[in-house]
GUZAGU-712106 format. One record per residue: residue in three letters; x, y, z of N, C-alpha, C in turn. Coordinates in steps of 0.02 Angstrom, whole numbers, padded with zeros to 5 digits, always signed. Example, Ala and Ser with C-alpha at 12.3 -4.5 7.8 and 13.67 -1.06 7.14 Angstrom:
2
ALA+00660-00284+00390+00615-00225+00390+00660-00165+00390 SER+00642-00112+00354+00684-00053+00357+00645+00002+00394 
//
This chain:
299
UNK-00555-05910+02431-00621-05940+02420-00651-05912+02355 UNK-00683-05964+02316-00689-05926+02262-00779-05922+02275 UNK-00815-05876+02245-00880-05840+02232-00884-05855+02187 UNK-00941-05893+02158-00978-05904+02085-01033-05883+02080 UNK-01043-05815+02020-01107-05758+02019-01153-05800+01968 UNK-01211-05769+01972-01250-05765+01910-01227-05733+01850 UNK-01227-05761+01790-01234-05727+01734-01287-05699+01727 UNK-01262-05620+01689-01300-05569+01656-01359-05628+01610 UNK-01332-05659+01571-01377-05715+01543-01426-05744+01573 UNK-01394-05780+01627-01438-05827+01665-01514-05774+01679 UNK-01479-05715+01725-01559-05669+01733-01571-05644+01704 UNK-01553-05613+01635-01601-05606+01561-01646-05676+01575 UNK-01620-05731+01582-01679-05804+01557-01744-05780+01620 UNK-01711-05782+01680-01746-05774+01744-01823-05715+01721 UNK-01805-05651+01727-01846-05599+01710-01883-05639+01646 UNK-01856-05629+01592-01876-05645+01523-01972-05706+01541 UNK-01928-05791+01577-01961-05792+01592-02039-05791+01639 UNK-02032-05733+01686-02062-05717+01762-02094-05658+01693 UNK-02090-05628+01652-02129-05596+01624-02167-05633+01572 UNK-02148-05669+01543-02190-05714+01498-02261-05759+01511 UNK-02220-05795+01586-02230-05860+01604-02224-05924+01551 UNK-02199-05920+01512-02203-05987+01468-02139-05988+01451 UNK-02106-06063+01446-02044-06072+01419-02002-06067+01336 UNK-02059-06065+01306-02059-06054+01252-02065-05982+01228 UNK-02099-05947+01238-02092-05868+01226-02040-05811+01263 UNK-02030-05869+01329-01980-05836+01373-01901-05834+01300 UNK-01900-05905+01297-01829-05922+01241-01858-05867+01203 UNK-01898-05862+01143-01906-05812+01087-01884-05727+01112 UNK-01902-05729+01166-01894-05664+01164-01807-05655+01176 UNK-01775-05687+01217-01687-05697+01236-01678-05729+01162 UNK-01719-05724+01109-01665-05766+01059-01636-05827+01062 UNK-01643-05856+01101-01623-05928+01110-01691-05998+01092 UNK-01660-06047+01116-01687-06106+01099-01735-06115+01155 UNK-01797-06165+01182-01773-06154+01239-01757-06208+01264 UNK-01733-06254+01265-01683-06296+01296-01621-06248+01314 UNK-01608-06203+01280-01526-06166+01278-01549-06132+01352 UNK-01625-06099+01352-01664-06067+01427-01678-06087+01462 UNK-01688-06141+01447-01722-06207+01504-01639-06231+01544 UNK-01598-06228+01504-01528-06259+01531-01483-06210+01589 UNK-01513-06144+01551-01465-06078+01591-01497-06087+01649 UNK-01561-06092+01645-01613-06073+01736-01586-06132+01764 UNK-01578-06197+01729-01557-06245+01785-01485-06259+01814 UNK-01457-06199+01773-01375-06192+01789-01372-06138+01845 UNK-01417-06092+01829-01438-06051+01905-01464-06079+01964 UNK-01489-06104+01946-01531-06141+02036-01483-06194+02075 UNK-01436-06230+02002-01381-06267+02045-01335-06219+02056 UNK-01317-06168+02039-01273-06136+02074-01278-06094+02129 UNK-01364-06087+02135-01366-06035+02219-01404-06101+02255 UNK-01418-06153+02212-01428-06212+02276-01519-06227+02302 UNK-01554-06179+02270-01621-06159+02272-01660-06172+02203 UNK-01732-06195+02238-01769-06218+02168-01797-06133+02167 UNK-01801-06112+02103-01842-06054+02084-01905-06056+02075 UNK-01906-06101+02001-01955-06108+01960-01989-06188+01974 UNK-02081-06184+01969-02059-06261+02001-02127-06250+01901 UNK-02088-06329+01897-02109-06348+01819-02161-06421+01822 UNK-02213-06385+01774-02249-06437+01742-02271-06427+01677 UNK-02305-06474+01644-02342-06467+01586-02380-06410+01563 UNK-02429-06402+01635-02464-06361+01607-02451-06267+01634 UNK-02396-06262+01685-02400-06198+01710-02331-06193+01717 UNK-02307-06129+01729-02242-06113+01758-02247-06071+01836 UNK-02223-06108+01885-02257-06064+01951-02180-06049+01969 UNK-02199-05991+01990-02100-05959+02021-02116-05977+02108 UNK-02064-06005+02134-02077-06001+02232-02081-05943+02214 UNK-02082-05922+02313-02083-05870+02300-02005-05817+02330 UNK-01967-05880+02351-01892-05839+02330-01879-05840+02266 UNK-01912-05870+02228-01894-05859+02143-01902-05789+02106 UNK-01981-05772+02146-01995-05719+02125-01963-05645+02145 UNK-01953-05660+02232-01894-05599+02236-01819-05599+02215 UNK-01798-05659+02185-01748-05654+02188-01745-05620+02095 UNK-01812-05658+02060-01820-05631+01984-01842-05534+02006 UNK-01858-05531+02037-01867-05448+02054-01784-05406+02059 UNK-01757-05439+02099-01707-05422+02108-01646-05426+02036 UNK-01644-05476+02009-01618-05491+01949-01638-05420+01889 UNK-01701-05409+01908-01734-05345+01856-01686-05293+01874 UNK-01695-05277+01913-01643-05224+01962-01573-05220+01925 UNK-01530-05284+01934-01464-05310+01912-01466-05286+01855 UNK-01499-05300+01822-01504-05302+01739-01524-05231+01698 UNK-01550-05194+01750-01578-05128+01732-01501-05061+01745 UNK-01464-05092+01816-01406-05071+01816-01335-05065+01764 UNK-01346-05152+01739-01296-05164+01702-01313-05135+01636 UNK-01376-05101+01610-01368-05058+01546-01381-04986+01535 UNK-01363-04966+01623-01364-04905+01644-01254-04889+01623 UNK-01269-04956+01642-01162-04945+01618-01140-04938+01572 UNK-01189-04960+01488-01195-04982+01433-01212-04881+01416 UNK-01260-04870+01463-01272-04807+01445-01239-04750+01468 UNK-01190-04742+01510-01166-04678+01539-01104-04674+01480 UNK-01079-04740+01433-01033-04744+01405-01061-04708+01353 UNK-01111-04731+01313-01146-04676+01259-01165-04617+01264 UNK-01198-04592+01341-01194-04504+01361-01125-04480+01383 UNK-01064-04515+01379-01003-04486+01388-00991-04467+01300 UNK-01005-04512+01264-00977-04500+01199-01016-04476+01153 UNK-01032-04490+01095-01070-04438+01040-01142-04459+01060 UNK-01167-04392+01085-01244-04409+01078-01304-04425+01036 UNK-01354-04451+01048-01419-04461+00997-01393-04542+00965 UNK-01336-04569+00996-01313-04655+00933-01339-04696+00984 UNK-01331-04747+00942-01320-04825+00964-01400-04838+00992 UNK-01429-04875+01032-01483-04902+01030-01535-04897+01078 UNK-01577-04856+01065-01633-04825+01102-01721-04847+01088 UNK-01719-04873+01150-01796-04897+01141-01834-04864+01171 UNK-01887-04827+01125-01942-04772+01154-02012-04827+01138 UNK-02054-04809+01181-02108-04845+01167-02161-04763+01174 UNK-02222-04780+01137-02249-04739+01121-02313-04744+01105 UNK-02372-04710+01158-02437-04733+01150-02465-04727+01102 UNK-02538-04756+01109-02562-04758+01026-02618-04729+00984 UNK-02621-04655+01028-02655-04600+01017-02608-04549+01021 UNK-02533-04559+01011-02486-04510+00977-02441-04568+00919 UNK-02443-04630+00919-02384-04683+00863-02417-04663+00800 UNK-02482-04664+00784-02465-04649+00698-02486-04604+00670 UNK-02479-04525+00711-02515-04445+00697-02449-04428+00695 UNK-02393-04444+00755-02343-04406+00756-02270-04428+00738 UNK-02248-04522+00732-02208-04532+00722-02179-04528+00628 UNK-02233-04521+00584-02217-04525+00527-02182-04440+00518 UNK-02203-04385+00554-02182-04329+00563-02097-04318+00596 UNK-02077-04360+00653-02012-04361+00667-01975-04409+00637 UNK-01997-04462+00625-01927-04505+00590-01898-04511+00548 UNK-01899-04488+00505-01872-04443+00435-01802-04390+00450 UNK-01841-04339+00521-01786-04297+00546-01733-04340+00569 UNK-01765-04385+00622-01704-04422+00664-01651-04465+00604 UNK-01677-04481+00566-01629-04528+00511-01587-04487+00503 UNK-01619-04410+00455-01582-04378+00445-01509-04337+00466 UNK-01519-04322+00514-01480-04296+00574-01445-04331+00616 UNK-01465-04376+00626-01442-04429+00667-01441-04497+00654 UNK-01391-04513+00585-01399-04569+00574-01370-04635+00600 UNK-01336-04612+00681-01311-04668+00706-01350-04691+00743 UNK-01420-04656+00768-01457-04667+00815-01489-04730+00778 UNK-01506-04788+00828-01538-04839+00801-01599-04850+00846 UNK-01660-04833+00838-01727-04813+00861-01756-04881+00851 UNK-01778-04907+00925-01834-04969+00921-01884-04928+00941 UNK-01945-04960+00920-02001-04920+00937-02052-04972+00974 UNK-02085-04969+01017-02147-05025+01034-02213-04978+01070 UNK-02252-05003+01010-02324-04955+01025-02370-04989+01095 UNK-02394-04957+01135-02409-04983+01206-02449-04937+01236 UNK-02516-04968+01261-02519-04906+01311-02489-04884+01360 UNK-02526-04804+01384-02478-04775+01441-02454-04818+01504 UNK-02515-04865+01534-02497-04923+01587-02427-04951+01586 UNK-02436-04974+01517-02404-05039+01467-02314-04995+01468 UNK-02322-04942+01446-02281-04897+01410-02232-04899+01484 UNK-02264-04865+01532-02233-04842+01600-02206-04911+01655 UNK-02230-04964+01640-02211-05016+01649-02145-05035+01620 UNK-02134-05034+01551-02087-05068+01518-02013-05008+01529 UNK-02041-04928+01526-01995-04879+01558-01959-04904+01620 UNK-02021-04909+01695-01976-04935+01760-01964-05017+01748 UNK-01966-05053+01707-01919-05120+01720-01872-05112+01680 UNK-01853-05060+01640-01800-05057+01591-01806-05086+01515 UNK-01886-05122+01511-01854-05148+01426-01880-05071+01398 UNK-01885-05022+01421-01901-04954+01380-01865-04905+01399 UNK-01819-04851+01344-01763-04802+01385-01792-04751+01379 UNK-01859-04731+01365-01894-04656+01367-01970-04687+01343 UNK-02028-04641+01352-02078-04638+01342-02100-04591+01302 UNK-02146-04615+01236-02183-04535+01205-02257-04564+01223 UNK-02292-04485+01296-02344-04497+01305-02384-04443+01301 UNK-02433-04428+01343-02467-04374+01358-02485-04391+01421 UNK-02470-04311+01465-02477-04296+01525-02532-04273+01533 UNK-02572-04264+01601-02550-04294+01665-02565-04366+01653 UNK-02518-04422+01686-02524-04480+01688-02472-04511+01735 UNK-02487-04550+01786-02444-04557+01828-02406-04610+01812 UNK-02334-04596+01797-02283-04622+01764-02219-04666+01818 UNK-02232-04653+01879-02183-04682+01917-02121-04604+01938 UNK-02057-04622+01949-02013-04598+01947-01968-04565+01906 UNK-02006-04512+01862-01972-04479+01810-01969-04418+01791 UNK-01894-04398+01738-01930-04366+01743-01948-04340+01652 UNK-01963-04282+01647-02010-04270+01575-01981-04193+01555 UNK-02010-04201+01489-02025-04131+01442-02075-04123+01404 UNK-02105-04064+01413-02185-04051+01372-02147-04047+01296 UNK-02183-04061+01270-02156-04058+01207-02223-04006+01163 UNK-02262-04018+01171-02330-03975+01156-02392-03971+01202 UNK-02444-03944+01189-02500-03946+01218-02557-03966+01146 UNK-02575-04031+01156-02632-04058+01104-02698-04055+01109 UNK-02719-03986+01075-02792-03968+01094-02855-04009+01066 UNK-02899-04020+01092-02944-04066+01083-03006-04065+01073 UNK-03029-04073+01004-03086-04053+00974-03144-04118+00990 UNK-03197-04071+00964-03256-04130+00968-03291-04142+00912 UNK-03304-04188+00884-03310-04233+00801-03385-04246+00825 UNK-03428-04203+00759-03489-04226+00738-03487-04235+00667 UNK-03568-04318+00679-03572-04321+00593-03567-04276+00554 UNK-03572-04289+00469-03569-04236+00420-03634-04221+00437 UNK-03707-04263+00440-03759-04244+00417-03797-04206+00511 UNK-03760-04178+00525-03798-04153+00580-03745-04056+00585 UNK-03781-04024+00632-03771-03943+00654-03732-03953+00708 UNK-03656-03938+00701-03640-03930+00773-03645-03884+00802 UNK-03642-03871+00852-03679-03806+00892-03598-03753+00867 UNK-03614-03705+00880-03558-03639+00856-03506-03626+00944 UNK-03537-03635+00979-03471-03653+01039-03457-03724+01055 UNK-03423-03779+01076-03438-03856+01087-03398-03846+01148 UNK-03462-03845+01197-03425-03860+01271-03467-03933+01285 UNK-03442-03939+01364-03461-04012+01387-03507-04015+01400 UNK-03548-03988+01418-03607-03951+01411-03664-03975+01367 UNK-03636-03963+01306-03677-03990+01237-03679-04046+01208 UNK-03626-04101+01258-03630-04182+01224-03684-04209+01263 UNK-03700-04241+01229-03773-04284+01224-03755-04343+01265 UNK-03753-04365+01332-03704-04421+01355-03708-04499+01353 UNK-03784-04513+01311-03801-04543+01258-03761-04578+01190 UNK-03749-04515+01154-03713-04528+01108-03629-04533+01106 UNK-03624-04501+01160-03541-04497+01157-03508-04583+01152 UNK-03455-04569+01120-03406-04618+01090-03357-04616+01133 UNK-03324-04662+01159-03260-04660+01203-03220-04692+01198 UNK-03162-04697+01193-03091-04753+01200-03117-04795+01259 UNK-03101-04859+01242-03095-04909+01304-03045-04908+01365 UNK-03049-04925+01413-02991-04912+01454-02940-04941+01443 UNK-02902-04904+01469-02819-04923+01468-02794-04860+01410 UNK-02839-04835+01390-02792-04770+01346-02805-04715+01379 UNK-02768-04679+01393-02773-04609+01458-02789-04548+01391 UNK-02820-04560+01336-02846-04516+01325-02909-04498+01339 UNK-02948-04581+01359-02994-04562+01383-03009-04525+01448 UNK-02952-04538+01486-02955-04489+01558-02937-04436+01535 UNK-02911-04401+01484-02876-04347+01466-02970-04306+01449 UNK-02987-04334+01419-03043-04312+01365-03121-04313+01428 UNK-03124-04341+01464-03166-04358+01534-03136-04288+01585 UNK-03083-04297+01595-03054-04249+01649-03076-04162+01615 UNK-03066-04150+01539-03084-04103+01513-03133-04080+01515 UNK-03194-04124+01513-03267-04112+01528-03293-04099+01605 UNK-03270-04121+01625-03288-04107+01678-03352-04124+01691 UNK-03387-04195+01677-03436-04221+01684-03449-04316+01707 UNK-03432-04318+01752-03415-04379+01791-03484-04435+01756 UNK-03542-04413+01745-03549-04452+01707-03567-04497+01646 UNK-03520-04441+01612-03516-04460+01545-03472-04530+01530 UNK-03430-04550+01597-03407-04603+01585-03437-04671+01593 UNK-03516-04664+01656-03566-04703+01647-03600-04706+01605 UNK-03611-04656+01549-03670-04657+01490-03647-04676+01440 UNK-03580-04691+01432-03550-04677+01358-03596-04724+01340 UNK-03597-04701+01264-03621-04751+01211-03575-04817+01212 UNK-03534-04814+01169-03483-04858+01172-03437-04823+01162 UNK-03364-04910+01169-03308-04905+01168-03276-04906+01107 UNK-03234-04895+01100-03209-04899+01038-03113-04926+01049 UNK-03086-04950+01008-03024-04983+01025-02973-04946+01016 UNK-02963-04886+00948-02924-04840+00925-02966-04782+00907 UNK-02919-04729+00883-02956-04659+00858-02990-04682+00796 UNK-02958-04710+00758-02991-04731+00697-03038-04763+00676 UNK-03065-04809+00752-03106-04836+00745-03167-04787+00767 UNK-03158-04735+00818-03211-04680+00844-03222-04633+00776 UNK-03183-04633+00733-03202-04601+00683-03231-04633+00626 UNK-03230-04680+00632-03284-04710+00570-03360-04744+00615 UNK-03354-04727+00671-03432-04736+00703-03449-04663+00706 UNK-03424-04613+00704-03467-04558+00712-03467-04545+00637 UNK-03441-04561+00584-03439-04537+00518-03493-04582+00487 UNK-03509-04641+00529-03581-04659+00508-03643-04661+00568 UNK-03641-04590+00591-03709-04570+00624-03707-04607+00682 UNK-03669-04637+00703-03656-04659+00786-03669-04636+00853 UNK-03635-04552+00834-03631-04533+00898-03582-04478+00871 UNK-03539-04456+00925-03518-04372+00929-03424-04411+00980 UNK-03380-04383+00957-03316-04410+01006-03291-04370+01012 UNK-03220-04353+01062-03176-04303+01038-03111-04345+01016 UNK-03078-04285+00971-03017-04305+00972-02959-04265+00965 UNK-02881-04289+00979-02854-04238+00977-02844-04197+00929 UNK-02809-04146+00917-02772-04100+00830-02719-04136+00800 UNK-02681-04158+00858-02621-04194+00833-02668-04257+00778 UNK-02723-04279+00789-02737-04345+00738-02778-04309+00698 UNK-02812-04243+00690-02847-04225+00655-02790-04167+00596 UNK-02714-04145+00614-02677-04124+00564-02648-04183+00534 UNK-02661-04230+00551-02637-04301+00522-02682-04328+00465 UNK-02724-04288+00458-02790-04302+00423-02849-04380+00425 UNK-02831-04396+00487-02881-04447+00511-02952-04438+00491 UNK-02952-04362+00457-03026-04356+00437-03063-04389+00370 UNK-03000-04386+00329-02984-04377+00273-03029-04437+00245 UNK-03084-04436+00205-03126-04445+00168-03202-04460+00199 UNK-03202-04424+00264-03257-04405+00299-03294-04355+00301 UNK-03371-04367+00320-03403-04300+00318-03394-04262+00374 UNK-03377-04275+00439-03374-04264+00517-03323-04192+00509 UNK-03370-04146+00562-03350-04084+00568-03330-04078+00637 UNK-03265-04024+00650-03257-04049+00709-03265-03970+00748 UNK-03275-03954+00808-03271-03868+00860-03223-03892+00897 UNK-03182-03851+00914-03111-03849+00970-03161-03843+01022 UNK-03138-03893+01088-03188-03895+01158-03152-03829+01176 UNK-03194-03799+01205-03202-03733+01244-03209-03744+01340 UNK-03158-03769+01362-03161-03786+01418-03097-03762+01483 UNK-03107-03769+01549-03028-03737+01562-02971-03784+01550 UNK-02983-03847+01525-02909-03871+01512-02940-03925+01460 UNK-02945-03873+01398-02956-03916+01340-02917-03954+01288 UNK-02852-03984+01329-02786-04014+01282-02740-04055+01333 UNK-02711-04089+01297-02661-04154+01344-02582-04117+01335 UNK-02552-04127+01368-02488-04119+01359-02425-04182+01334 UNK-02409-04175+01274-02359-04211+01232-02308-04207+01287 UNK-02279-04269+01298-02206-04248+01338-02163-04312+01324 UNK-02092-04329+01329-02061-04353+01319-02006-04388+01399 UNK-02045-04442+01416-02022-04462+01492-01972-04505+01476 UNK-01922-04501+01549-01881-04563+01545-01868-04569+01646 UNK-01835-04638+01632-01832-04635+01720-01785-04584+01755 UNK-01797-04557+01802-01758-04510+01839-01670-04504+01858 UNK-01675-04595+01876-01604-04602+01876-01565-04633+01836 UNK-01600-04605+01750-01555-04614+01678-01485-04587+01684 UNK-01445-04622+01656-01376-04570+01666-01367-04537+01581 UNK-01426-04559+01537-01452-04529+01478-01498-04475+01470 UNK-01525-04429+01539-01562-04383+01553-01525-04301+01499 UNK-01483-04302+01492-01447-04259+01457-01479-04249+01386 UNK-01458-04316+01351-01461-04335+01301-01544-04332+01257 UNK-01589-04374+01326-01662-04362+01345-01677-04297+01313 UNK-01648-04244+01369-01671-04180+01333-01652-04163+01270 UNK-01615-04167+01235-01594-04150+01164-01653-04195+01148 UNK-01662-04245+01137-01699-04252+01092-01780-04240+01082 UNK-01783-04217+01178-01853-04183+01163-01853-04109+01117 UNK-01788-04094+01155-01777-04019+01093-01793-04029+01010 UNK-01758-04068+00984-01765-04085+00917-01851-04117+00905 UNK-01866-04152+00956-01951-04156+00942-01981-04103+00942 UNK-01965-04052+00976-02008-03974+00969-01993-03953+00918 UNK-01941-03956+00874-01913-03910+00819-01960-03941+00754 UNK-01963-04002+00754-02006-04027+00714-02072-04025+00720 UNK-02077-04041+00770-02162-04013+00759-02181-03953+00770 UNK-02133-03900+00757-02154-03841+00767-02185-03823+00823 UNK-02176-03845+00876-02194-03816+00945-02169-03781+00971 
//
């Protein structure tokens, strides 16, 4: 009796599009047409005999055996480049093709600092990068389109596991034209003026959890979208933010008047760490290259 499987293909299309929802971005992202995507899914459903996906104009709705069976397909697919990978941690480490994603209150303080090394040293390694928040980041880690994470801890990451790579201490940014006080505890922010990241970036829980003032997250002034953007509202008399060292040796300051005091608190810094899922068969490899991230940044 013969058994006719799914192609690895077919549930690339499946996932691809159950994450998209659209037939058209589903194809862009598989590289294909999408007729070429539209043709594979309907070569799947005649071959297990089941409608998945039900189609119209205006929506794409999955049944809902579509959807466990596209859950399950994630699974399949996350296995089959766990096979792709035990073959590259058997053989020369640090090559071939590694996708780190990397939040975005460490992507442009700290990556212009390592990738220079990694070329250098490792020029078989071929590094995708996709900037994301931590949510975003830890998501794309447990479905597999991500083979490690650069984040900051504590942040609940799923099933993994990690390496501190530093501890990023975290100052607090006043205008040029004002006195900052000579100690800067939590204490002394004005909860008024304070500046905050919008949610979804865990520095703001990082920077909230430090203070130890529950509600500074009801008073904030405003939000702000990036560091760069909190620093050109307090550099024009806005308000008062913190931020980390890692963006302030990056010189994020750099043609500002804003002075900044190291917070004086019991856990005044995030922890840099370098995650991947637990049951990587690249966990080896993982660690080396958190090693080589410490060597470079001097940690």
């Amino acid at each position: 009796m013969t058994t006719y499987l799914p192609t690895i293909k077919q549930l690339q299309y499946l996932v691809a599009l159950q994450e998209h929802g659209h037939f058209g971005k589903a194809a862009e992202a598989c590289f294909v047409t999408q007729s070429t995507l539209s043709a594979g899914l309907r070569e799947l459903e005649s071959l297990i005999g089941v409608t998945l996906v039900e189609r119209n104009r205006r929506v794409v709705r999955f049944t809902a055996l579509g959807e466990r069976i596209a859950e399950k397909a994630r699974r399949v697919l996350r296995e089959a480049e766990e096979l792709g990978d035990m073959v590259r941690a058997a053989g020369k480490p640090l090559s071939g093709d590694l996708r780190m994603s990397v939040i975005p209150t460490i992507a442009p303080f700290l990556l212009p600092r390592i990738l220079p090394r990694l070329r250098r040293d490792w020029p078989d390694l071929k590094l995708y990068l996709r900037e994301e928040t931590s949510g975003a980041a830890c998501e794309s880690l447990n479905h597999g389109r991500a083979d490690c994470v650069l984040l900051a801890l504590p942040y609940a990451c799923g099933d993994i596991e990690s390496e501190i790579l530093f501890e990023d201490r975290l100052f607090l940014a006043y205008p040029g034209n004002e006195q900052p006080p000579e100690t800067a505890t939590a204490d002394t922010i004005d909860e008024k003026r304070f500046l905050l990241l919008e949610d979804g970036h865990c520095l703001k829980d990082h920077v909230l959890s430090a203070c130890n003032r529950p509600e500074l997250r009801a008073n904030a002034a405003m939000l702000g979208t990036s560091l760069h953007t909190l620093v050109q509202m307090v550099d024009n008399g806005l308000g008062v933010t913190m931020l980390p060292e890692m963006a302030i040796e990056a010189n994020i300051l750099a043609n500002t008047g804003i002075t900044t005091r190291p917070l004086i608190a019991d856990h005044p810094s995030r922890s840099i760490a370098l995650a991947w899922r637990r049951a990587s068969p690249r966990g080896k490899e993982f660690e080396l290259l958190a090693n080589v991230l410490r060597e470079v940044t001097g940690r």
